[in-house]
Residue frames relative to the residue before (quaternion, step in Angstrom):
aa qw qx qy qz dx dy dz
X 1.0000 0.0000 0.0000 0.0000 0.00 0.00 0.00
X 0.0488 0.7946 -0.6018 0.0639 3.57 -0.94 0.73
X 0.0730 -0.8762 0.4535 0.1457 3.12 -0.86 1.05
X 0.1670 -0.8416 0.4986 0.1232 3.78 -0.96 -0.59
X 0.4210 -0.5645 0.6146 0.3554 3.84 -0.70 0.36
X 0.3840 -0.6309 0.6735 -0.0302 3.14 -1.66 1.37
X 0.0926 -0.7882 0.5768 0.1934 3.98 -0.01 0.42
X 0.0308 -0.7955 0.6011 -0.0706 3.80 -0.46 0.88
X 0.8639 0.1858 -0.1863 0.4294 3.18 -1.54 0.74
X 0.6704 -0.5247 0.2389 0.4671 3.78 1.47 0.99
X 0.6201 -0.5423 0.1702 0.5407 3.59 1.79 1.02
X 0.3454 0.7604 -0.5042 0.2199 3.66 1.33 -0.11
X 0.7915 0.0306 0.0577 0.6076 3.46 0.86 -1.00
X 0.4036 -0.7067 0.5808 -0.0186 3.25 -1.00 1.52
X 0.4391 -0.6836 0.5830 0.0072 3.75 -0.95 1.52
X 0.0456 0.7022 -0.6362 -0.3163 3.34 -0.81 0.51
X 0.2706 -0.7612 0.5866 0.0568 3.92 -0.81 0.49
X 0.0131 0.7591 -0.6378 -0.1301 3.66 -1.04 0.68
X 0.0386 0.8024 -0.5702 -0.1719 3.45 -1.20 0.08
X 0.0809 -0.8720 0.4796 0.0548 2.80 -0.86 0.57
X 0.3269 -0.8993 0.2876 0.0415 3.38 -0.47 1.59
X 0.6130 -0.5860 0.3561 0.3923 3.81 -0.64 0.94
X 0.6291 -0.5031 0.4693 0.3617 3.47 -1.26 -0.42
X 0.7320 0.2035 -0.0575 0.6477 3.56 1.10 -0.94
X 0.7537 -0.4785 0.2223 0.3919 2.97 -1.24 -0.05
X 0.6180 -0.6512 0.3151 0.3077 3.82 -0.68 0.68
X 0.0169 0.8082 -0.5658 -0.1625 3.59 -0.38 0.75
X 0.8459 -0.1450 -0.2306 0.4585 3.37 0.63 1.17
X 0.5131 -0.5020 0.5721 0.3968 3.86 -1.20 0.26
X 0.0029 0.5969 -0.7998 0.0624 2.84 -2.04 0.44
X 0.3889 -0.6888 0.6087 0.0614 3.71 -1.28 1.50
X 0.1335 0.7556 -0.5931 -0.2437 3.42 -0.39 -0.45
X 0.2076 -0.8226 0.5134 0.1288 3.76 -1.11 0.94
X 0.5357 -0.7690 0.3396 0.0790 3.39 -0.62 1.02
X 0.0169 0.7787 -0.5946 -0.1995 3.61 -0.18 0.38
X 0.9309 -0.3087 0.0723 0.1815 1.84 -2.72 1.00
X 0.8546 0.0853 -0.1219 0.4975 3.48 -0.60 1.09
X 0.6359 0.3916 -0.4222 0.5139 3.53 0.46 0.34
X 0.4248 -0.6082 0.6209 0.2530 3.15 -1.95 0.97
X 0.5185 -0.6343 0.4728 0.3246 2.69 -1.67 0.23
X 0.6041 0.4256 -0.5999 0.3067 3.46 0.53 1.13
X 0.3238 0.7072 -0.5484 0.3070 2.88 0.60 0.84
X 0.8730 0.1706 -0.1680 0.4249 3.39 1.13 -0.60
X 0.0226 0.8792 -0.3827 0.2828 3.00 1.58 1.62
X 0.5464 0.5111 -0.2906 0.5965 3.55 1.47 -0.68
X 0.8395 0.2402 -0.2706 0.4054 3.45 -0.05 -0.85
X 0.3638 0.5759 -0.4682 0.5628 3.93 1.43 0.30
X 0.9058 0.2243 -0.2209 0.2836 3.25 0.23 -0.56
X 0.4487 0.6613 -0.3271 0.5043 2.86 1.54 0.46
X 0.5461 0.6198 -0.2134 0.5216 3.48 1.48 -0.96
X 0.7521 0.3608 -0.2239 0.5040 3.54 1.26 -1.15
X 0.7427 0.4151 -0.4006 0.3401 3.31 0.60 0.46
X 0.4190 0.7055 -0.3037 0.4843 2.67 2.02 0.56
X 0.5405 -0.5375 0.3220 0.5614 3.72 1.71 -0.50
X 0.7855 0.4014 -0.2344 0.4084 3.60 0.88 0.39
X 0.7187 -0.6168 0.3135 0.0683 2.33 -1.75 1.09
X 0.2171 0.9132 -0.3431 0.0344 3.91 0.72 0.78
X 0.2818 -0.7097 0.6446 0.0368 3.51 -1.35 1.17
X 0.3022 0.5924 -0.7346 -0.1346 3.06 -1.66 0.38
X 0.3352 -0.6833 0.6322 0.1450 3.45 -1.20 -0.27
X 0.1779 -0.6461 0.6611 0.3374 3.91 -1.42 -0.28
X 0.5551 -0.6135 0.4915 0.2718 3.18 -1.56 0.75
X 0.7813 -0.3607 0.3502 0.3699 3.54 -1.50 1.19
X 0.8269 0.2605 -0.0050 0.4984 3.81 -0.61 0.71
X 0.8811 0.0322 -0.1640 0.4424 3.19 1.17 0.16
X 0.6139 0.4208 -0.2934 0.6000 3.86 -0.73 0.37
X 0.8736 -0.0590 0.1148 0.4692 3.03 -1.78 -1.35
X 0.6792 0.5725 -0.2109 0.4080 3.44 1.09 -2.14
X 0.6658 0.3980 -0.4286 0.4632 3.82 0.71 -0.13
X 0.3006 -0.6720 0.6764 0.0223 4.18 0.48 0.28
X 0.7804 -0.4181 0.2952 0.3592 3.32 -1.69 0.32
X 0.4062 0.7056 -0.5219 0.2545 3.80 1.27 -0.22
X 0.6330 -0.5639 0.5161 0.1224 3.35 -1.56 0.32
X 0.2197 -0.7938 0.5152 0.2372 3.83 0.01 0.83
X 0.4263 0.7246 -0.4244 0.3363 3.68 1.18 -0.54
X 0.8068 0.1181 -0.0243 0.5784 3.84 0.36 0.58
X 0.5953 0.6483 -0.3918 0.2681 3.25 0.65 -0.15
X 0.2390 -0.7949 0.5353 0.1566 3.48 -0.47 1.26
X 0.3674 0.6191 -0.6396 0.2695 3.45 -1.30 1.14
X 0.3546 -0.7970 0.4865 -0.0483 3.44 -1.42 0.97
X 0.5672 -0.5921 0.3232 0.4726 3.27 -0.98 -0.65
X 0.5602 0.4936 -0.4042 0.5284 3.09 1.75 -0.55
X 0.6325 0.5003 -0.4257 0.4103 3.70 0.41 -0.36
X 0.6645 0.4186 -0.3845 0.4852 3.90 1.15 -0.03
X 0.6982 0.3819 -0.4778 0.3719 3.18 1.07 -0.03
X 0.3654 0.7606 -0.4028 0.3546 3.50 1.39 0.13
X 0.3371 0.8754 -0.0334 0.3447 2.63 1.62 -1.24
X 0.7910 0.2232 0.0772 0.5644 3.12 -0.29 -2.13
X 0.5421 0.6294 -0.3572 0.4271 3.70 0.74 -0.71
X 0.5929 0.4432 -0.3477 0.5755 3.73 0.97 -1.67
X 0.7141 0.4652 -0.3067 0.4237 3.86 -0.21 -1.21
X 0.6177 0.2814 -0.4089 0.6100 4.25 0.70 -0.25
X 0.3981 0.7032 -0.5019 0.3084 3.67 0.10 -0.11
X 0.7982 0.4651 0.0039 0.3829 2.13 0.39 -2.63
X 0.5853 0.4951 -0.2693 0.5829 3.58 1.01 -0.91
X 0.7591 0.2481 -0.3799 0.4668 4.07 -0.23 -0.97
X 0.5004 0.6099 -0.5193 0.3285 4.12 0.64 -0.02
X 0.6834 0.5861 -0.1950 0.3891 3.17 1.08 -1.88
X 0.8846 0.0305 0.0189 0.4650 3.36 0.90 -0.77
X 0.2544 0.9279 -0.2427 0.1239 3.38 1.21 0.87
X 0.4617 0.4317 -0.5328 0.5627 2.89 1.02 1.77
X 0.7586 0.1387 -0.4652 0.4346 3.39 0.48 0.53
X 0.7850 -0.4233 0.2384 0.3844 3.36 -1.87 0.34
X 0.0181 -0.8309 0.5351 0.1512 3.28 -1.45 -0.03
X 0.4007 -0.7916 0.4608 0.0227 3.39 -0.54 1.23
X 0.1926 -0.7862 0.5724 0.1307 3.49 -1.03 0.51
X 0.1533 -0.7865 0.5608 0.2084 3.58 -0.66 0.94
X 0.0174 -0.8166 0.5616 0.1322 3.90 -0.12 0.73
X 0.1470 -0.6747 0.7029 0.1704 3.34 -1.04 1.17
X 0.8671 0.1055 0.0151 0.4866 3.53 -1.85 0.77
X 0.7971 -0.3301 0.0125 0.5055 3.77 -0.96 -0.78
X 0.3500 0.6567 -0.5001 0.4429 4.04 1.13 0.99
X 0.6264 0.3988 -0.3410 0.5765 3.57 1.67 0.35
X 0.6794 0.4073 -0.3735 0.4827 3.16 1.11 -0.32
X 0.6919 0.4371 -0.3977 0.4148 3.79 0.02 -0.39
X 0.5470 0.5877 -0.4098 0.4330 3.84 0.25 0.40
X 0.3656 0.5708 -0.3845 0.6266 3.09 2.03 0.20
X 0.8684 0.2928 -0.1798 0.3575 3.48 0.47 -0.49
X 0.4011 0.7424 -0.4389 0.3088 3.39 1.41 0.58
X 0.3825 -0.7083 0.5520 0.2174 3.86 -1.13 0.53
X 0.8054 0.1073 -0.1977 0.5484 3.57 0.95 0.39
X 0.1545 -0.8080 0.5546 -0.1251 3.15 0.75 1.56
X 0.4954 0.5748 -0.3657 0.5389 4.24 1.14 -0.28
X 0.7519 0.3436 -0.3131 0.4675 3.34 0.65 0.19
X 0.4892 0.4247 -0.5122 0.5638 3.57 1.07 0.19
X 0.3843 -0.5825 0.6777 0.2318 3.56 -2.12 0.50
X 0.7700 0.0686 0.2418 0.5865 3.42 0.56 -1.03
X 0.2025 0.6680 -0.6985 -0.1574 3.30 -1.58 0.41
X 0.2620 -0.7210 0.6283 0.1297 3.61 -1.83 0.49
X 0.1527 -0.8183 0.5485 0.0794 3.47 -0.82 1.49
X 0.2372 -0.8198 0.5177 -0.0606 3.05 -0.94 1.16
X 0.7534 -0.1547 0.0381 0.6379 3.76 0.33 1.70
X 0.5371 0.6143 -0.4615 0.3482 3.32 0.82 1.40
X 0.2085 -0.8578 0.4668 -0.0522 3.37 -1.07 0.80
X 0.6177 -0.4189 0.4200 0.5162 3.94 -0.57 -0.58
X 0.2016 -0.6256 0.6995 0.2805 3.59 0.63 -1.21
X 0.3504 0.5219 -0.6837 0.3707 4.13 0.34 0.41
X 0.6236 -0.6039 0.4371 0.2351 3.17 -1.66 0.86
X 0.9161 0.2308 -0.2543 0.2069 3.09 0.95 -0.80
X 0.2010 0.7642 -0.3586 0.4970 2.86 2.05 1.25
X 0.8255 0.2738 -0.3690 0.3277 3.26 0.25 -0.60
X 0.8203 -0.4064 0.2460 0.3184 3.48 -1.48 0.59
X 0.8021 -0.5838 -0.0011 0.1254 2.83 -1.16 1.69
X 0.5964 0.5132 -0.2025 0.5830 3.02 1.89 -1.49
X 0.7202 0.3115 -0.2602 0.5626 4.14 0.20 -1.01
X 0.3547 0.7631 -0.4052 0.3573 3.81 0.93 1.01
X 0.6204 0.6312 0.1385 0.4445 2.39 1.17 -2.09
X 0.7218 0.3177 -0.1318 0.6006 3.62 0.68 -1.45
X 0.5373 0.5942 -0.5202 0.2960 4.16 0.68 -1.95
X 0.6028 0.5584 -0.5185 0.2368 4.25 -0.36 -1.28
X 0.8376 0.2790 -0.1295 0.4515 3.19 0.70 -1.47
X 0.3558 0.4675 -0.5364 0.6059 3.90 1.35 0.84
X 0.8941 0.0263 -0.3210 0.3111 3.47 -0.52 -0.48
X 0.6901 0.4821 -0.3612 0.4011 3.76 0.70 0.27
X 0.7712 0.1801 -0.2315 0.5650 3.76 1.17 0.03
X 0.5851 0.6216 -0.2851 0.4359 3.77 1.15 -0.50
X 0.8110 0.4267 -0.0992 0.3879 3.17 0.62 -1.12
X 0.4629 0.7285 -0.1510 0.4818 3.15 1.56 -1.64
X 0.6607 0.4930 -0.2176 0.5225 3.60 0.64 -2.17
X 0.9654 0.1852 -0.0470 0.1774 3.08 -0.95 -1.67
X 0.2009 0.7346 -0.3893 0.5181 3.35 2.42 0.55
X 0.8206 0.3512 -0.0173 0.4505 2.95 0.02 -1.88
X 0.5915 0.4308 -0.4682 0.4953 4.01 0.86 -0.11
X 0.8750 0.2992 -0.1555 0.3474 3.50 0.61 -1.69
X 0.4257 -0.6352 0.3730 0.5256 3.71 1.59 0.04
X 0.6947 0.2412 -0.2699 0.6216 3.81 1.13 -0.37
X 0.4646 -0.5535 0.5672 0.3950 2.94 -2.15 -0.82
X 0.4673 -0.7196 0.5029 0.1046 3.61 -0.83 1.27
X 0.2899 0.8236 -0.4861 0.0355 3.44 1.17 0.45
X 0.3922 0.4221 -0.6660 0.4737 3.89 0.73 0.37
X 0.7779 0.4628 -0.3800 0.1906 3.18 -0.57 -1.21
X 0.7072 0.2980 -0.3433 0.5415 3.42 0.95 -1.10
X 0.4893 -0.6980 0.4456 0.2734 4.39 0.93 -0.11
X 0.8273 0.1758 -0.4098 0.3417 2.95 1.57 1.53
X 0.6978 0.1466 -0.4793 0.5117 3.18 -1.43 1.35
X 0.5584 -0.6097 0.4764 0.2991 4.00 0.32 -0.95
X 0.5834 -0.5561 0.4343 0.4022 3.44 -0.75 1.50
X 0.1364 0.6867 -0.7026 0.1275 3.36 -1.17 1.43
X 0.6827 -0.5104 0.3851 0.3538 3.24 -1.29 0.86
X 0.5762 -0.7223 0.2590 0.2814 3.88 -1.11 1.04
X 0.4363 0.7399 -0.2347 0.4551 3.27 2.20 -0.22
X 0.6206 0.5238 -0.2460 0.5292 3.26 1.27 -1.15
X 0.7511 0.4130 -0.2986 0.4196 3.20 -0.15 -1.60
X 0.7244 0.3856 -0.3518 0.4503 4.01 0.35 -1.00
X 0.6186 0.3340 -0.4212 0.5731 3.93 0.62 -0.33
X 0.5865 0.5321 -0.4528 0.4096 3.74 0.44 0.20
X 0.5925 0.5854 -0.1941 0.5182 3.36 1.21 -0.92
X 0.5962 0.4952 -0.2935 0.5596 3.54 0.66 -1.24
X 0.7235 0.3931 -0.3304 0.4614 4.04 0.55 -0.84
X 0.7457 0.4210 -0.3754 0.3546 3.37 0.10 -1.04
X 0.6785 0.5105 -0.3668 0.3801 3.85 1.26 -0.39
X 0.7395 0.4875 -0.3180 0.3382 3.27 1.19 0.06
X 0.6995 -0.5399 0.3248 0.3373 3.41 -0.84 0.91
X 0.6915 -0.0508 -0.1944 0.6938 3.73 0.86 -0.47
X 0.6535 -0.5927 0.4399 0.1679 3.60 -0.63 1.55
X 0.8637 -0.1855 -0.0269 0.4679 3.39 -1.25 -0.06
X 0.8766 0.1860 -0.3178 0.3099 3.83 0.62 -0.23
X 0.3152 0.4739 -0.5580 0.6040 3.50 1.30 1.85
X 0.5325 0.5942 -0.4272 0.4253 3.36 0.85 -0.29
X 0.6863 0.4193 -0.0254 0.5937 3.58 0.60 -2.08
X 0.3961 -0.6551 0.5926 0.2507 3.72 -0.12 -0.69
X 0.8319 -0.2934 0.1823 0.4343 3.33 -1.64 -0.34
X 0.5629 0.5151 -0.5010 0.4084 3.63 0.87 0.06
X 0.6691 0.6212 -0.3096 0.2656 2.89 0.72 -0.85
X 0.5355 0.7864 -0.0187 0.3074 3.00 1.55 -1.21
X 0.7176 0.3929 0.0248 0.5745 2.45 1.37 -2.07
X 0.4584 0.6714 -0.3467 0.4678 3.51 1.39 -0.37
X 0.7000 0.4419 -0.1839 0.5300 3.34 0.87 -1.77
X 0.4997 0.7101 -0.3231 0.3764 3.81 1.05 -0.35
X 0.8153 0.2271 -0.1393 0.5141 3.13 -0.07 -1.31
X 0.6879 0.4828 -0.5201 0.1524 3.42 0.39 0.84
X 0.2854 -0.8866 0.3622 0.0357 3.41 -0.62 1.00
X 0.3811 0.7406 -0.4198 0.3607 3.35 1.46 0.76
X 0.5744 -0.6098 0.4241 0.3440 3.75 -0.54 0.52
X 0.1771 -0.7122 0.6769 -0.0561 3.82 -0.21 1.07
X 0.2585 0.6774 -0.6869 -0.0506 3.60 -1.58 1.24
X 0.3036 -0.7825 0.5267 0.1344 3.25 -0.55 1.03
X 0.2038 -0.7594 0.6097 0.1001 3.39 -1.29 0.82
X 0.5020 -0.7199 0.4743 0.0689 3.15 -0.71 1.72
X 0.1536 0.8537 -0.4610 -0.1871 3.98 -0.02 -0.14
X 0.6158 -0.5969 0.3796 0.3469 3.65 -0.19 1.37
X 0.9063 0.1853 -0.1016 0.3660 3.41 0.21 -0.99
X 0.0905 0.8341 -0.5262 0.1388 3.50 1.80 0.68
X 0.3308 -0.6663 0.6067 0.2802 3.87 -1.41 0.35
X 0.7698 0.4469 -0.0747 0.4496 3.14 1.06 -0.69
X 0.8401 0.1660 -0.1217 0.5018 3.67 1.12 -0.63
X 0.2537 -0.7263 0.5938 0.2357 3.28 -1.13 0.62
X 0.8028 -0.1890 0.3553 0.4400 3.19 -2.17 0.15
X 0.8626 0.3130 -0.1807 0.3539 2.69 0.17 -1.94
X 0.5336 0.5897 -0.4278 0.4295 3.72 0.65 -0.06
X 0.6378 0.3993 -0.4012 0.5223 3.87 0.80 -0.42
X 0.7656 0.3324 -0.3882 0.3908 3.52 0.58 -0.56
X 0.4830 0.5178 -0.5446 0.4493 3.18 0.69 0.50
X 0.7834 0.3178 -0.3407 0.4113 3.42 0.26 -0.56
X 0.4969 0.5775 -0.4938 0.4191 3.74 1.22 0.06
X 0.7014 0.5297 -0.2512 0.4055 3.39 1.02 -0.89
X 0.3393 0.6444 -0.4357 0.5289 3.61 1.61 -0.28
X 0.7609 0.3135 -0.1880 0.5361 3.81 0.08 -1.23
X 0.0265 0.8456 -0.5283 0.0718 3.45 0.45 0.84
X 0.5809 0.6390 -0.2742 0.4232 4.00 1.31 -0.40
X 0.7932 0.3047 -0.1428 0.5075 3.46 1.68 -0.85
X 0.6254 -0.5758 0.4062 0.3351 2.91 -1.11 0.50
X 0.1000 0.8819 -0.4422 0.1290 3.75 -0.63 0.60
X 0.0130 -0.7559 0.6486 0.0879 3.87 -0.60 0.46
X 0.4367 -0.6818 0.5705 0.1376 3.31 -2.01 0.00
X 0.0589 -0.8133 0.5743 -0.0723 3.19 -0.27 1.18
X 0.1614 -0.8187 0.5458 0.0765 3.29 -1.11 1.68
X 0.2036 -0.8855 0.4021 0.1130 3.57 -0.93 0.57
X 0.0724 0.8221 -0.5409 -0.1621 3.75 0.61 0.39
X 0.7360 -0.3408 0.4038 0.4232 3.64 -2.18 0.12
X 0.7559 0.4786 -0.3607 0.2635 3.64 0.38 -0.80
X 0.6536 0.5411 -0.4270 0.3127 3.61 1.64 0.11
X 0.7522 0.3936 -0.1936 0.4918 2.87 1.23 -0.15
X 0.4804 -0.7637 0.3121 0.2976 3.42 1.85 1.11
X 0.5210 0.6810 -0.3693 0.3584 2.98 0.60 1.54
X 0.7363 -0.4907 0.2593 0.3871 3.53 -0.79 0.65
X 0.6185 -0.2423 0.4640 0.5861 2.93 0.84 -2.08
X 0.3379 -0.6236 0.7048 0.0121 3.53 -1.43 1.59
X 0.1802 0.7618 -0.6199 0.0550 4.08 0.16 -1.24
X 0.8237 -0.3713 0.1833 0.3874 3.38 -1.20 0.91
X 0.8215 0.2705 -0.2115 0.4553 3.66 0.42 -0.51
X 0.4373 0.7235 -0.4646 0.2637 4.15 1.51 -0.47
X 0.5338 0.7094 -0.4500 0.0967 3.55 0.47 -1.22
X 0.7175 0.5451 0.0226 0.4331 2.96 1.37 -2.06
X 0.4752 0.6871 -0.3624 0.4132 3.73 1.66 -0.36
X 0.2181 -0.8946 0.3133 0.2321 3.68 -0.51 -0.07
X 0.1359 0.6207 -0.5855 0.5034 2.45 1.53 1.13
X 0.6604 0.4983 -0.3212 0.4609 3.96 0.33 0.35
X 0.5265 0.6102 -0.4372 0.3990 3.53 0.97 -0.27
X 0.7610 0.4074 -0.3259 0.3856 3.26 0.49 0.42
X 0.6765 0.4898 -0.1619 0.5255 2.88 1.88 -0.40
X 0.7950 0.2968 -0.0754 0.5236 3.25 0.24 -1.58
X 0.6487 0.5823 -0.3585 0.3342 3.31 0.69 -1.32
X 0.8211 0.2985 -0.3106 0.3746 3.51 0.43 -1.37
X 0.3949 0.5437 -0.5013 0.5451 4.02 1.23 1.00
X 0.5400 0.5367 -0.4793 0.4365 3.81 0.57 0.41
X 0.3922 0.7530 -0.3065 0.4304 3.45 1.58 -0.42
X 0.6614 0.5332 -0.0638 0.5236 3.10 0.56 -2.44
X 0.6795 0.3997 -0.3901 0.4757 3.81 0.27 -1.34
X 0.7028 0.5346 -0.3648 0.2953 3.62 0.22 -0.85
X 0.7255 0.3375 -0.2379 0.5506 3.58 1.19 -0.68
X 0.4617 0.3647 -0.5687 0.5748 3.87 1.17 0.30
X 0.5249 0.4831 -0.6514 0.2585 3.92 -0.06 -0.06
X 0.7872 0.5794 -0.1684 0.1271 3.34 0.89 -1.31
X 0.2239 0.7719 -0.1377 0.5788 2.27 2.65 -1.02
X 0.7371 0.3365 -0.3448 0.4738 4.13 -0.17 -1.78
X 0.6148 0.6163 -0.4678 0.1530 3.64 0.65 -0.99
X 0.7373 0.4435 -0.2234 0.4580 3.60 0.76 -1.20
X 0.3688 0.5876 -0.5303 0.4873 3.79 1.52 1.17
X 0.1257 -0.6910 0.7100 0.0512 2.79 -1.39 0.84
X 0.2994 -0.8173 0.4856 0.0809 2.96 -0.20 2.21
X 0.4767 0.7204 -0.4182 0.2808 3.70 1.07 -0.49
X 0.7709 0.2435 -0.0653 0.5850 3.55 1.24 -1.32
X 0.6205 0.5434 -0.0046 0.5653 3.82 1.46 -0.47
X 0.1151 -0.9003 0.4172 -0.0476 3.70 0.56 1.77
X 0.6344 -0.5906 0.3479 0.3573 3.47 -0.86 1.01
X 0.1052 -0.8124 0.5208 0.2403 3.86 -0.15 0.96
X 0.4968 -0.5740 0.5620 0.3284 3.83 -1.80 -0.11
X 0.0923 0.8662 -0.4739 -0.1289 3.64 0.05 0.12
């Protein structure tokens, strides 16, 4: 593994970025995006696992948070969601430069499936696979964090936004101190009926449009946080690509429980992990859909 600062936004703000590199040569790149509030060591096990598979793998933390947020202060700090997906964009660059004759794939966990809706050179992705992702509409997401979400985004957030200029989510022990831009344009999605692009309007839309990579989303049975119906909502957001739905519960893979964050545990490397293989060649497989005449299936 090796890492490096990423200079972004004309060096204003510096990326931290690992990669981490196969044994032989690479037969293709892979990004991995992060959701909301999690570093990206967190999915340092399954990065490296990927590279000893023959690939080439990146992830990074977004501007303001993790590695990329250094000793700075979130009090004032100006970043978004579109500025994280700017973000991820700098980090595929970087990756389709390094190696830009083979493919490159995006693993989006949670909202790392959702911001590739907002990329300006979506022609450079082969394929992404979402993994526990969803809209984030409120009344999509799963049954228990249903119940509690009203009073997260209308008295929780609101409060301690506006006291601390950020959100303190270590301190209060949810999602993770994020910058006050995020969390309130995060809010503004999850309250709307079609999430981030009823939120944003027709750009937004059109953003999610013109992409035309193959998208498979993994559904996980026992998600806290997402429903079914929340991934297909956001599969249907990418409405240009071809795409299917693929549900997973604990009992295929003789387990307890996976839930929004298991995939990436390694107690899976033996299970799930080596089925990330398979996903990669059903991307290639979605490619020769034509989603125009040919409807995203549930399987």
């Amino acid at each position: 593994m090796q890492t490096q600062q990423l200079p972004v936004d004309g060096g204003a703000q510096q990326l931290a970025v690992r990669r981490y590199e196969p044994a032989g040569a690479p037969r293709a790149s892979i990004v991995i995006g992060g959701a909301m509030g999690v570093r990206q060591s967190f999915y340092e096990p399954f990065a490296q696992w990927l590279a000893g598979q023959g690939l080439r793998v990146w992830t990074f933390d977004y501007r303001g948070s993790g590695d990329s947020r250094g000793n700075a202060p979130l009090r004032g700090f100006k970043a978004d969601l579109f500025d994280w997906a700017r973000d991820y964009e700098a980090v595929i660059d970087t990756a389709k430069a390094a190696l830009p004759d083979e493919p490159l794939y995006l693993l989006g966990h949670s909202l790392g499936a959702q911001l590739p809706g907002f990329l300006q050179r979506p022609e450079q992705v082969a394929g992404l696979v979402s993994i526990a992702a969803g809209s984030g509409y409120w009344r999509e997401n799963a049954p228990k964090l249903r119940r509690s979400i009203l009073y997260f985004w209308f008295v929780l957030v609101p409060l301690v936004t506006r006291l601390c200029g950020y959100f303190p989510g270590r301190k209060l022990k949810k999602v993770g101190d994020l910058p006050r831009g995020v969390i309130l344009q995060w809010r503004r999605w999850c309250l709307h009926p079609r999430y981030s692009v009823g939120a944003e309007g027709e750009s937004a839309l059109q953003s999610y449009g013109r992409v035309r990579f193959p998208v498979l989303a993994l559904s996980i049975t026992d998600d806290e946080l997402m429903t079914l119906a929340g991934t297909e909502s956001l599969v249907s957001f990418y409405a240009g690509a071809p795409s299917a739905v693929e549900r997973i519960a604990p009992a295929d893979v003789q387990a307890r429980r996976i839930g929004h964050f298991g995939f990436f545990r390694e107690q899976f490397s033996q299970s799930l992990w080596p089925s990330m293989v398979d996903k990669l060649h059903r991307l290639a497989a979605l490619t020769a859909v034509q989603h125009a005449n040919v409807p995203h299936t549930t399987a």
